[in-house]
C-alpha positions in Angstrom: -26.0 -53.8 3.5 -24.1 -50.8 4.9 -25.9 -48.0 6.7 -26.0 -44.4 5.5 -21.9 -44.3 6.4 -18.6 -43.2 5.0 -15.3 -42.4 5.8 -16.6 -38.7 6.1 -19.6 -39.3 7.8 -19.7 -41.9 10.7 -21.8 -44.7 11.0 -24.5 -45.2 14.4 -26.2 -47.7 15.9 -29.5 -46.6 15.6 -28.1 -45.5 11.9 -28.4 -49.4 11.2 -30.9 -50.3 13.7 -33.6 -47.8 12.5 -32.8 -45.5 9.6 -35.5 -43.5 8.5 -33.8 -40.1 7.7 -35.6 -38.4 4.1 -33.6 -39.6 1.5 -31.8 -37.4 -0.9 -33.6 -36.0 -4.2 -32.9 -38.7 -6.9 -30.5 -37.7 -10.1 -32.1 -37.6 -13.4 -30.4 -40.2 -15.7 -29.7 -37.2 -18.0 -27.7 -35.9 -15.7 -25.2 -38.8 -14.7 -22.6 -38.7 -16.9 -21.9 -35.1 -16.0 -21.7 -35.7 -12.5 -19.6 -38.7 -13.1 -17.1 -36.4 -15.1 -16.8 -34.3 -12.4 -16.7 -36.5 -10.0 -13.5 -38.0 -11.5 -11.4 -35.4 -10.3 -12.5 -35.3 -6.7 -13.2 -39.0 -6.0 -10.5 -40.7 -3.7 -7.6 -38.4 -4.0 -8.0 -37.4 -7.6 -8.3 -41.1 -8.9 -11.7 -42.0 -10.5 -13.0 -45.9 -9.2 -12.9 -47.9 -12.2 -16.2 -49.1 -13.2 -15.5 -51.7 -15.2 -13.0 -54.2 -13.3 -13.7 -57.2 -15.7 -15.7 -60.2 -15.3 -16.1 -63.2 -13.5 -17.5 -66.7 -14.3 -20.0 -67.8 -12.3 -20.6 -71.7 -13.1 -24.6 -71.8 -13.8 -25.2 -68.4 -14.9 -22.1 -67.8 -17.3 -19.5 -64.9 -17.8 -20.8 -61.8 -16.0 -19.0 -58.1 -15.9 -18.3 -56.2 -12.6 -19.7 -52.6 -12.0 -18.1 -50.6 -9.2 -20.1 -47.4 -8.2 -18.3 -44.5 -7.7 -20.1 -43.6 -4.8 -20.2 -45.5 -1.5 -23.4 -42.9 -0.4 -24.5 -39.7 -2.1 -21.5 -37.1 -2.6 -19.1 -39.2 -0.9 -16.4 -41.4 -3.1 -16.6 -45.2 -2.8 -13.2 -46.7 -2.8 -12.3 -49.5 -5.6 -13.0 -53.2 -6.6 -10.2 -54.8 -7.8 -10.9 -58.2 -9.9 -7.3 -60.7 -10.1 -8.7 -63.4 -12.3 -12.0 -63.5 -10.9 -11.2 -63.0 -7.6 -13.4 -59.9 -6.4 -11.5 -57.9 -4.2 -13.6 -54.8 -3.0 -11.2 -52.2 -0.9 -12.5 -50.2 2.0 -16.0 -48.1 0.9 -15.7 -50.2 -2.6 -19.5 -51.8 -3.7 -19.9 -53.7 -7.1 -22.0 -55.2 -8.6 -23.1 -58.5 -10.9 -24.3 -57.2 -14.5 -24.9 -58.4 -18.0 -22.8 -55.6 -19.3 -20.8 -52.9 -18.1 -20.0 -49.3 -20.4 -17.9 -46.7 -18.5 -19.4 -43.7 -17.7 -22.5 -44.7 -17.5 -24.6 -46.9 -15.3 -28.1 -48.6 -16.2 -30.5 -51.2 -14.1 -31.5 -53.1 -17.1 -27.5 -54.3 -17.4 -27.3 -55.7 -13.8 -27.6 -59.3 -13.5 -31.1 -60.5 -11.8 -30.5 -64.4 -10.2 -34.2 -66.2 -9.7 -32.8 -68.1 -6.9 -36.1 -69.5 -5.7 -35.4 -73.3 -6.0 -31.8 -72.7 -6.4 -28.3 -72.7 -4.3 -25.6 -70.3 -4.3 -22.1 -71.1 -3.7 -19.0 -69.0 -3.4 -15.5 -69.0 -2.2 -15.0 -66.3 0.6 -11.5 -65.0 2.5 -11.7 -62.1 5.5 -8.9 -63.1 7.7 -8.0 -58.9 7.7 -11.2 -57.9 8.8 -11.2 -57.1 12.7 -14.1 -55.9 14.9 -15.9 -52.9 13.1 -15.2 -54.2 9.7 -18.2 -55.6 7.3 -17.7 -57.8 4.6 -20.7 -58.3 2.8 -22.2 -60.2 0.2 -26.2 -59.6 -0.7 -29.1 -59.5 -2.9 -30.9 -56.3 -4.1 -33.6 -56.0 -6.2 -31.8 -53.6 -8.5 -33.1 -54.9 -11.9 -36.7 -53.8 -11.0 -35.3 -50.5 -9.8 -35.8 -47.3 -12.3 -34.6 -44.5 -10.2 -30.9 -43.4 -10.9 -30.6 -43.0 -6.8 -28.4 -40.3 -5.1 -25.6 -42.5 -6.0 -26.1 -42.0 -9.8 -25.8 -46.1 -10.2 -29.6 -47.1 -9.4 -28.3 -48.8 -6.5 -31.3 -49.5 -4.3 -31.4 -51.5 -0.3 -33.4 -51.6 2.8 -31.9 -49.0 4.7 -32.1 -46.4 1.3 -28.7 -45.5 1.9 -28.2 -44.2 -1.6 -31.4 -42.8 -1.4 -33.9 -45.8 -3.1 -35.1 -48.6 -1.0 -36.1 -52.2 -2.1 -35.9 -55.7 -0.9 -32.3 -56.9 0.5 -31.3 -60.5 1.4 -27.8 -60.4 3.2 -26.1 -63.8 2.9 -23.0 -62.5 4.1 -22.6 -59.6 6.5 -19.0 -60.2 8.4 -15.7 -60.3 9.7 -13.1 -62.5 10.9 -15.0 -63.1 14.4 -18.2 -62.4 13.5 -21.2 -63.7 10.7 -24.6 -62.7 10.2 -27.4 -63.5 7.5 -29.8 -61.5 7.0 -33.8 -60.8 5.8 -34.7 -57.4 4.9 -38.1 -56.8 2.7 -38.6 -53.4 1.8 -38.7 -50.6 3.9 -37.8 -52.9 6.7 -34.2 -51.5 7.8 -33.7 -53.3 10.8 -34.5 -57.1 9.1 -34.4 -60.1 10.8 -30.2 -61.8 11.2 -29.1 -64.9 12.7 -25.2 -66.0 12.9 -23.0 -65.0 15.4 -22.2 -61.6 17.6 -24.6 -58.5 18.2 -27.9 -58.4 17.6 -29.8 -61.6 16.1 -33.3 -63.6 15.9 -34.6 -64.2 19.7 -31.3 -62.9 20.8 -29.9 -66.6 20.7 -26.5 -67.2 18.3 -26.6 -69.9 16.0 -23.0 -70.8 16.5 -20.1 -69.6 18.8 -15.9 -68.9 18.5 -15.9 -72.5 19.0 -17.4 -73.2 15.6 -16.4 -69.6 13.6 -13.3 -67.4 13.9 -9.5 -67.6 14.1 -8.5 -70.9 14.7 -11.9 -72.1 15.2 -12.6 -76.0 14.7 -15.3 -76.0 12.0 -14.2 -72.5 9.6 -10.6 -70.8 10.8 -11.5 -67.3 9.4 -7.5 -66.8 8.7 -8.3 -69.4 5.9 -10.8 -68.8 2.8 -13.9 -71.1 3.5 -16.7 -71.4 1.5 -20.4 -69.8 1.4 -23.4 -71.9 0.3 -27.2 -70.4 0.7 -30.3 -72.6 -0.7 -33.6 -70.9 -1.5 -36.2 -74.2 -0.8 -39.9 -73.8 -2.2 -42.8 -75.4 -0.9 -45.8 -77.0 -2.7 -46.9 -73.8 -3.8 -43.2 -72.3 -5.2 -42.8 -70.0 -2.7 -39.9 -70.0 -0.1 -39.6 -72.1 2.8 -36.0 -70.8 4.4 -32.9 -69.6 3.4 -30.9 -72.3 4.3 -27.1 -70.9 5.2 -23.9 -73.5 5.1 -20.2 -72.5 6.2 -17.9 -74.9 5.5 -13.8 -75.3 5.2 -11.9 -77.6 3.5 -10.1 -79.8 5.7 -12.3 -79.5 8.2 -15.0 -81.8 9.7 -17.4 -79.9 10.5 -19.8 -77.7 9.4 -22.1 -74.5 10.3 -25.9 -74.8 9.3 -28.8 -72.4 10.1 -32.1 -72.1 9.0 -33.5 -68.8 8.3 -37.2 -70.3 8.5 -39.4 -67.5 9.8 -39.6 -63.8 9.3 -42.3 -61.6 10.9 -42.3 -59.0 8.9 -43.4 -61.1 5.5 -44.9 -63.8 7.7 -44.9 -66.5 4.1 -42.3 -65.0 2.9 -45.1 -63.8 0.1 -42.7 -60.8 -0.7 -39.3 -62.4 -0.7 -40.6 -64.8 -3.1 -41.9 -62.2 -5.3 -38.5 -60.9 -5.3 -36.3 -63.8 -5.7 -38.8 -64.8 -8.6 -38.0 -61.3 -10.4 -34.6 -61.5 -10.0 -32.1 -59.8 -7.7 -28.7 -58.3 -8.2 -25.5 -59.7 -6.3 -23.6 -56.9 -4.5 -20.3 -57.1 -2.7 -19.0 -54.0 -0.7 -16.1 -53.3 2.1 -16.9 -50.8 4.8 -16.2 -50.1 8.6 -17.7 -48.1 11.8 -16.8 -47.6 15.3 -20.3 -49.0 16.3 -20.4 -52.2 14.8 -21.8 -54.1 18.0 -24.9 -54.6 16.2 -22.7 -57.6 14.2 -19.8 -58.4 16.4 -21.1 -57.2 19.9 -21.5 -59.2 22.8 -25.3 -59.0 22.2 -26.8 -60.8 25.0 -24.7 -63.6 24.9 -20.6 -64.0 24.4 -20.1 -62.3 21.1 -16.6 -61.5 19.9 -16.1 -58.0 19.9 -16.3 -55.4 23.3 -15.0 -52.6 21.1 -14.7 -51.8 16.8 -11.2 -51.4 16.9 -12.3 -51.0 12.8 -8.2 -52.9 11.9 -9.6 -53.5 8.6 -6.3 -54.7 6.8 -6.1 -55.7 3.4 -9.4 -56.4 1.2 -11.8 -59.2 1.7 -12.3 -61.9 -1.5 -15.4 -63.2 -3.3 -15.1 -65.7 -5.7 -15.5 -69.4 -6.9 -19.3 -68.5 -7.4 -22.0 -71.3 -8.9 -25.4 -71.9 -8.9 -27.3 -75.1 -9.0 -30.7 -76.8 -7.9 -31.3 -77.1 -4.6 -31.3 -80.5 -3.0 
């Protein structure tokens, strides 16, 4: 997920790498639809985000509403989240996220969605052929459910680095742009995490893939076409998880990309990961960009794509074609 960042506020490297900074005094939930209201008439030019974009169908868990925040970190507007028949569109500083219900004006944890993906495997649909060096498409898990602070973002949004002000578990499936991919393990309070993929920083500084496999024109996923997104959650003998198991594939193509996230220091067994994915956590997609993006598309210590965040963000990234079945 995005370090503390915004279009009024620039993002740094050791923002992402190692963000500690006191987070901001948390709202009271009494107090939210005030500062909503007002909020209104400052956010974005005058026009308020629309929380409630409609909903999507996600085959497996069933008909689920998007919730857009209206704040990308606290006191600074978020863009929108568009949603074209399902098709989750998230413009630049736009977050959303996956809930049983969504009411305008007001935000509450127990309506987000909370996917026990232990056992399971997630599958979506993703396109971010506009998304140059500096920009970050993501797709991740939060534990937002569990989460009873409002949060300086007035939504009870909650992630590793606390960049709305609460922190909690984080599991980054999707943290990218057109050249460059990373996956990522965050437990709480752990900001920095453990990635893999390809460009910047990653596990043992080796890339799990190259342009040769990933990017524009690329043999196994051509990043100018959608391509699709499938992360398993294996248990052992005892329930808990084994990996998270990451596929990139593209129709048409044959080839594919497979890593194995199999092995995270910080929660050695993966004891609190497990506890998390057993609870529940809440999908989140978000659009955001920084001049010192080389954490996920730098050269690293190997060939990465990007030698500068040019941040040519284009048009919005897309989520969609979601399901969720056993894993094999």
């Amino acid at each position: 997920s995005p370090p503390v960042c915004s279009l009024l506020t620039p993002c740094s490297l050791t923002s992402h790498i190692s963000h500690r900074s006191k987070p901001p005094a948390v709202m009271s939930a009494s107090r939210i639809a005030m500062a909503l209201a007002t909020l209104g008439s400052h956010a974005l030019g005058g026009t308020q985000v629309e929380q409630c974009p409609g909903t999507i169908t996600v085959a497996g868990a069933g008909t689920l509403d998007v919730v857009a925040t209206q704040l990308n970190m606290p006191g600074v507007p978020a863009g929108p989240v568009r949603n074209v028949g399902g098709n989750i569109l998230p413009e630049m500083w736009g977050r959303a996220y996956f809930a049983k219900s969504c009411a305008s004006g007001t935000y509450n944890n127990s309506d987000y969605e909370a996917w026990q993906l232990l056992g399971k495997k997630l599958t979506y649909t993703t396109e971010l052929s506009q998304a140059g060096c500096g920009c970050n498409a993501a797709m991740y898990l939060v534990s937002m459910r569990q989460n009873s602070e409002v949060s300086g973002c007035m939504d009870y949004y909650c992630d590793a680095n606390s960049v709305c002000g609460v922190n909690c578990h984080e599991i980054d499936i999707q943290e990218a742009n057109k050249y460059a991919w990373h996956s990522a393990l965050h437990k709480q309070w752990d900001g920095n995490g453990l990635a893999q993929g390809y460009g910047g920083w990653v596990r043992d500084n080796h890339f799990d893939f190259g342009r040769q496999e990933y990017g524009p024109g690329a043999s196994c996923v051509d990043t100018n076409q959608p391509f699709q997104v499938s992360v398993a959650f294996p248990v052992n003998a005892d329930g808990h998880l084994r990996a998270m198991d990451m596929t990139l594939s593209q129709n048409g193509k044959d080839c594919q990309i497979q890593y194995s996230m199999d092995r995270y220091p910080a929660d050695e067994h993966f004891e609190l990961l497990s506890q998390a994915l057993r609870a529940g956590m809440t999908p989140v997609v978000s659009y955001w960009k920084a001049t010192d993006m080389l954490w996920l598309d730098g050269p690293g210590l190997g060939d990465g794509p990007c030698r500068e965040d040019t941040v040519q963000c284009g048009t919005s990234p897309q989520f969609y074609g979601f399901s969720i079945e056993d894993a094999a």
